[in-house]
C-alpha positions as CSV (number, residue, x, y, z in Angstrom):
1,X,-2.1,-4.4,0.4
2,X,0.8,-4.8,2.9
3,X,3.9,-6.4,3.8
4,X,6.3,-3.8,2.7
5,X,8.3,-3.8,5.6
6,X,12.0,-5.0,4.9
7,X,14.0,-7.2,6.2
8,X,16.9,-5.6,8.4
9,X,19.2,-3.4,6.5
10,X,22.4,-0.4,7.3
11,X,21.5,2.2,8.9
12,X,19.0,4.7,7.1
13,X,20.0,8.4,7.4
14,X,18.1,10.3,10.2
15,X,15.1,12.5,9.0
16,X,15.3,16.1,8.0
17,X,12.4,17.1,10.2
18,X,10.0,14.7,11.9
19,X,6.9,16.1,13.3
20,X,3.3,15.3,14.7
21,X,1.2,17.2,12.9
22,X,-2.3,17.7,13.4
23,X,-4.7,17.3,10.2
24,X,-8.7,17.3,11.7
25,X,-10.6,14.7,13.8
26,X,-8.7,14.5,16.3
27,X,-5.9,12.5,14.1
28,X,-1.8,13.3,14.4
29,X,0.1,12.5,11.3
30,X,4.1,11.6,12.2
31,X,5.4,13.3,9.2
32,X,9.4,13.2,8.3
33,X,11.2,14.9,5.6
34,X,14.5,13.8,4.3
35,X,17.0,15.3,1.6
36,X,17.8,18.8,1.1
37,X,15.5,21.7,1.0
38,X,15.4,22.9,-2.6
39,X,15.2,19.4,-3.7
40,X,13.3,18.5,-6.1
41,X,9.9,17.5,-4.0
42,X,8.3,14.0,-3.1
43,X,5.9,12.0,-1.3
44,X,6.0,8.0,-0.2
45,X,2.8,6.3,0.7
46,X,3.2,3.3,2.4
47,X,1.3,0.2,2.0
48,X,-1.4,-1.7,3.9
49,X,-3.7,0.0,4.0
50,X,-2.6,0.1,8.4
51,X,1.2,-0.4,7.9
52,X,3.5,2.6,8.1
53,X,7.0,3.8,6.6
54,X,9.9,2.1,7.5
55,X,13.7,3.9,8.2
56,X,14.8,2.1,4.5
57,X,11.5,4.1,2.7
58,X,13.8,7.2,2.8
59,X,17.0,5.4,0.9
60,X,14.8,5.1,-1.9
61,X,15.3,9.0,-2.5
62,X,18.5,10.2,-3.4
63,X,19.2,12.9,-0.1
64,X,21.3,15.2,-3.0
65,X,18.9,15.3,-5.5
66,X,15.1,15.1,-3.6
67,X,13.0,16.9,-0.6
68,X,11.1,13.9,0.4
69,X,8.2,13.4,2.7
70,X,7.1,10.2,5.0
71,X,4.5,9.9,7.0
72,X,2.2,7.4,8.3
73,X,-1.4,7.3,7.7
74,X,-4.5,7.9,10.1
75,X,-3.9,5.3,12.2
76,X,-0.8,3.7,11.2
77,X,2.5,3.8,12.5
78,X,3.4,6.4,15.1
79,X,0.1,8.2,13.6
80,X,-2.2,9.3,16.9
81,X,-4.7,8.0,17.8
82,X,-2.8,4.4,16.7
83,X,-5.7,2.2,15.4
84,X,-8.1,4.6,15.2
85,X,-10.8,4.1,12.0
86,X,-12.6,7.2,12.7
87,X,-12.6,10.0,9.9
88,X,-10.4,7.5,7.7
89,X,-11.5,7.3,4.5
90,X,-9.9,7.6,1.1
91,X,-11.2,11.1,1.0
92,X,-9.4,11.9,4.2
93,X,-6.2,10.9,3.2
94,X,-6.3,12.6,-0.1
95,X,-7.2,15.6,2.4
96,X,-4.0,14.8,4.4
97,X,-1.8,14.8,1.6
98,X,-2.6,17.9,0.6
99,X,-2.4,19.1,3.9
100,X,1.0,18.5,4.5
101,X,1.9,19.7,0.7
102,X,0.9,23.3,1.8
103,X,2.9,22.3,5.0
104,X,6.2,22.1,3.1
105,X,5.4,24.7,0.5
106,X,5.4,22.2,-2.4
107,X,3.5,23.8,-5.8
108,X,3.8,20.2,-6.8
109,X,5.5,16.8,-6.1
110,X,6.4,13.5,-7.0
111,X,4.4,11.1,-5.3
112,X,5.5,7.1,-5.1
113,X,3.8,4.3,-3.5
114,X,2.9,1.0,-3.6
115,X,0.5,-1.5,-3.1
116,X,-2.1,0.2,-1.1
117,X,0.7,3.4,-1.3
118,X,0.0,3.0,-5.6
119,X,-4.3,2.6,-5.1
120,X,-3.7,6.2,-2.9
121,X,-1.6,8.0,-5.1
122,X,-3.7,6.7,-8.0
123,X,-6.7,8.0,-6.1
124,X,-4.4,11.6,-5.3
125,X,-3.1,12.1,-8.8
126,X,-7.0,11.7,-10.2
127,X,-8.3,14.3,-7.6
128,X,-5.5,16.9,-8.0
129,X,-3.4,16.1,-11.5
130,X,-2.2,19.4,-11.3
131,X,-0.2,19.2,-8.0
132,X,1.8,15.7,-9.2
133,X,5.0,15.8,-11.2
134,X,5.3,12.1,-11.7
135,X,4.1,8.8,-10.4
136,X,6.0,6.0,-9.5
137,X,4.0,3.2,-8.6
138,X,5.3,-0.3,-7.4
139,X,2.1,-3.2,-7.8
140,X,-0.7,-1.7,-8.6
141,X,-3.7,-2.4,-6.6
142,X,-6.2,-0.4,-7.8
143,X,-8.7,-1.0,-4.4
144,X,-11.6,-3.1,-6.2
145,X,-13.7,-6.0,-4.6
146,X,-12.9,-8.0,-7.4
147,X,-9.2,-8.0,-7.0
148,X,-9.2,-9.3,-3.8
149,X,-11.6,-11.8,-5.0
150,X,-9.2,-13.0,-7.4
151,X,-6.2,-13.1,-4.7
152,X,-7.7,-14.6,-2.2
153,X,-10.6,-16.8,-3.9
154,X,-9.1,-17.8,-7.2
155,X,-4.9,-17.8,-7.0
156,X,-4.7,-18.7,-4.0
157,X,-6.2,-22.1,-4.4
158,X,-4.3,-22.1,-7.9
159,X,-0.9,-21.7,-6.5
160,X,-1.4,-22.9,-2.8
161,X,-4.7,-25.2,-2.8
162,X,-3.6,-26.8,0.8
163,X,-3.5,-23.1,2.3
164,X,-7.0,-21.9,0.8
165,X,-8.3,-25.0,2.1
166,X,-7.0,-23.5,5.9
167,X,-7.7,-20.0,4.6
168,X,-11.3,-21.1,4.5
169,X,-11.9,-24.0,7.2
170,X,-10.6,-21.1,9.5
171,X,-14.4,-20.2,9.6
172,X,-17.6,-22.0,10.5
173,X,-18.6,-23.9,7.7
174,X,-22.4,-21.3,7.0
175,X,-19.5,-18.6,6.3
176,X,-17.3,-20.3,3.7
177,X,-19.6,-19.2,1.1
178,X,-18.5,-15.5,1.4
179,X,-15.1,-16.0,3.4
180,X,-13.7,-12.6,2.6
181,X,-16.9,-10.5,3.9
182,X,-16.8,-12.9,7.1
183,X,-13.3,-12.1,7.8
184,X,-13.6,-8.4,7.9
185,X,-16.6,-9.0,9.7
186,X,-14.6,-11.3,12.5
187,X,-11.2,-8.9,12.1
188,X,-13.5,-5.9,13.2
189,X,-15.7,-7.7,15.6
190,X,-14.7,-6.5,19.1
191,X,-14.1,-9.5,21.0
192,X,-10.5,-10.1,21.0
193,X,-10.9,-13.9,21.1
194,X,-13.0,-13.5,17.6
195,X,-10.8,-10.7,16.4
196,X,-7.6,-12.0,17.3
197,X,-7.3,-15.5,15.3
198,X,-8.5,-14.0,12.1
199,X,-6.7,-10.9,12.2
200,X,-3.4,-13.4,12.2
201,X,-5.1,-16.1,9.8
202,X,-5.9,-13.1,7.6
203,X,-2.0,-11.7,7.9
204,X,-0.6,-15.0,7.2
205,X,-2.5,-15.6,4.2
206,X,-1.6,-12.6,3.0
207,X,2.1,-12.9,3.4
208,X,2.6,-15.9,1.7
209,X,0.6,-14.6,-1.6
210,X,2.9,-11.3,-1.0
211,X,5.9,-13.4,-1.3
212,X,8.1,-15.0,-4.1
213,X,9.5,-17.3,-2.1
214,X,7.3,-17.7,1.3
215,X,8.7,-19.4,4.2
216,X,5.3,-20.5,5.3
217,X,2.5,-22.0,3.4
218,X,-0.3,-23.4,5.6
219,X,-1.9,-21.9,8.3
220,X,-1.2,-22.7,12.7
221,X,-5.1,-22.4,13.3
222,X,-4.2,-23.0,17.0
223,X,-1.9,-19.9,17.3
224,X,-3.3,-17.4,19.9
225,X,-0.3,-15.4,21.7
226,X,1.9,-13.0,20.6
227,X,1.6,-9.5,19.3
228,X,-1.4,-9.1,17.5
229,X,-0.5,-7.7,13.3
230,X,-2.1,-3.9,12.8
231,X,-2.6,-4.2,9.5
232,X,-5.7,-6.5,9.0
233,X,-7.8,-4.3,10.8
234,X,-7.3,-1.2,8.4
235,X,-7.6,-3.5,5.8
236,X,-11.0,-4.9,7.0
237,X,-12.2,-1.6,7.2
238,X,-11.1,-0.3,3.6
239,X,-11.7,-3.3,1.6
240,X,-15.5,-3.9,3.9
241,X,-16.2,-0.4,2.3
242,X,-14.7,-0.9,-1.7
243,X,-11.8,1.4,-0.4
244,X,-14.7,4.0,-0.1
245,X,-14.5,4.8,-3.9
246,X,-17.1,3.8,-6.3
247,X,-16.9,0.5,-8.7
248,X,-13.6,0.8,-10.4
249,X,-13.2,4.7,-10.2
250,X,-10.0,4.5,-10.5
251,X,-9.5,3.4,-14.3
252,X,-12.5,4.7,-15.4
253,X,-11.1,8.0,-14.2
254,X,-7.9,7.1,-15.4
255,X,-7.7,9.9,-18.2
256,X,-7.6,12.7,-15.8
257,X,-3.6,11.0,-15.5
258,X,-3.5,12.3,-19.2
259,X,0.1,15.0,-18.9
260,X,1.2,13.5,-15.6
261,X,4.7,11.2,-16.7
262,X,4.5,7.5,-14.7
263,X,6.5,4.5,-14.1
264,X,5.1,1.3,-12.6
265,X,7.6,-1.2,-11.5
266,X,6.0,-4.5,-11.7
267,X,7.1,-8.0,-10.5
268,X,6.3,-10.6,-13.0
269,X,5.2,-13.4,-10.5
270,X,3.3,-11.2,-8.0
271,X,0.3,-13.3,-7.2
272,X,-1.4,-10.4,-5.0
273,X,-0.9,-7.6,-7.9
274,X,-0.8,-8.9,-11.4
275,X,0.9,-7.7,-13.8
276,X,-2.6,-7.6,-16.0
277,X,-3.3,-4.5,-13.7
278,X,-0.8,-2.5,-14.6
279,X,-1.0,-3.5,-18.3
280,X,-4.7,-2.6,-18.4
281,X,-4.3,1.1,-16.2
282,X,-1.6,2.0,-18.4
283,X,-3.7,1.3,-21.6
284,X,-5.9,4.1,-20.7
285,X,-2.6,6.3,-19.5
286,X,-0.1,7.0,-22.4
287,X,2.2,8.7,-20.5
288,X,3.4,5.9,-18.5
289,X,5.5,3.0,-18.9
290,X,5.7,-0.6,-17.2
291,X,8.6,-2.0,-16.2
292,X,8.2,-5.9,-15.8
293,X,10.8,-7.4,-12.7
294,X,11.1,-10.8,-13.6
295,X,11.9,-13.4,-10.9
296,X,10.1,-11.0,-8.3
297,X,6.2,-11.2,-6.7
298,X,4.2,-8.5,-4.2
299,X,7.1,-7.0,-2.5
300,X,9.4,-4.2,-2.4
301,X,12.3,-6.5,-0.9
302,X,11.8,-9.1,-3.6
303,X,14.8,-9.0,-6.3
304,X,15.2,-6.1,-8.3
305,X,12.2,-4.8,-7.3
306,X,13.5,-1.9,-4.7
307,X,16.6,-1.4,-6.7
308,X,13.9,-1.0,-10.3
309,X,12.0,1.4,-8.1
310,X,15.3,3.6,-6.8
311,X,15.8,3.9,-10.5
312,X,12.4,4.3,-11.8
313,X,12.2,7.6,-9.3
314,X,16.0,9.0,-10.6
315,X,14.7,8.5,-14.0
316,X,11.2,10.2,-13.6
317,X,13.2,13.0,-11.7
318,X,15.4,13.4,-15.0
319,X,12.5,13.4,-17.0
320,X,10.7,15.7,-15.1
């Protein structure tokens, strides 16, 4: 899920290398590298799925100890073609990550994400254990219908009833019965003037569940100018296809983490993420550990949370 773009902050060191490089389909990953070479290696996944990494992604990586690698998905960020849903899958990103592994020379890395960034390095770590030295996973989302269900359909009326009740008279009344299906279906419908308000009802709700402390709770259902968020429509098409994996894949296959050391930083009040997730995965994985940020929800910029996760990497580097 998204929103883990931070609020303005000093001035993030400039990248090691940055690079478009070309991984099938006619797709252009921007790939950066910061740190030293020799470092110990890493990978960030950003969130969304559709967002992108952001200049204060590569302070979470200390530049003496770590070789880490950004990039930006198919379709995200300064990726090329920007928007583009063709050949992007799950299965093509886990392809892209190896990719640009054997582009840097790694044997094996640490890979840290979040959100959307910890379903995708869940997903990585399961299909090639042997290349990951350690996860660190922030909110774990773990990319099943049912979780979005129970953000969007059952806390969100909990928590903010008067928002759910915009969230769903946003659509004709014969489509409040399955809101979530008819919002992908309007987010990816090509008319911009069906597209267009539900892409921005669809961000809006989101943000405020992604939020501790939201600045907005209801929904402008007249809004129809400025830019247009990129993230609901990668969204759309990930969660309209289960993510592409099968029915909860990624704790049934959760044993193949078995060897593999892992942190997940977890805010207690995070309505979009619970905390049961990550509880429940790391039942079934022994070698991690939760850490529980209390007074924090969804975000990497709530309290604690990015500070817990700076620490979380240092700590499964020492480890490692």
């Amino acid at each position: 899920m998204a929103h883990d773009v931070g609020p303005g902050r000093s001035e993030a060191a400039a990248p090691l290398t940055s690079e478009q490089f070309p991984v099938g389909d006619g797709h252009e990953l921007y790939v950066e590298s910061v740190g030293r070479q020799g470092g110990i290696p890493a990978v960030y996944l950003h969130g969304g799925p559709g967002s992108g990494c952001q200049p204060d992604h590569r302070k979470l990586f200390d530049p003496e100890r770590f070789h880490a690698v950004l990039f930006d998905q198919r379709g995200c960020g300064r990726s090329r073609p920007k928007g583009s849903r063709n050949h992007n899958t799950t299965q093509h990103l886990i392809a892209d990550l190896e990719k640009i592994r054997v582009r840097f020379g790694f044997a094996r890395w640490m890979v840290v994400g979040g959100s959307w960034g910890a379903t995708l390095a869940l997903a990585y770590a399961q299909a090639h254990p042997e290349r990951v030295s350690g996860l660190v996973l922030r909110a774990t989302f773990l990319g099943t219908r049912e979780e979005l269900e129970d953000a969007f359909l059952r806390t969100l009326p909990q928590f903010y009833p008067a928002l759910y009740e915009d969230f769903l008279n946003f659509l004709p009344e014969n489509e409040r019965a399955t809101p979530l299906a008819s919002y992908y279906r309007r987010i990816l419908d090509s008319s911009v003037d069906v597209h267009g308000r539900a892409a921005r009802a669809w961000h809006d709700t989101e943000r405020t569940l992604s939020e501790h402390a939201p600045k907005q709770t209801r929904l402008d259902l007249q809004k129809t100018s400025g830019v247009l968020p990129s993230t609901p429509f990668m969204e759309a098409h990930y969660f309209a296809n289960d993510c592409f994996m099968r029915p909860n894949q990624l704790m049934d296959e959760a044993g193949k983490l078995a060897g593999i050391p892992g942190i997940i930083v977890q805010g207690r009040y995070d309505l979009l993420c619970p905390p049961a997730t990550s509880h429940a995965l790391a039942a079934r994985w022994p070698d991690s550990e939760v850490r529980i940020i209390d007074g924090a929800g969804h975000i990497l910029y709530d309290p604690g949370i990015r500070n817990a996760v700076m620490k979380a990497i240092a700590d499964l580097a020492a480890k490692a």
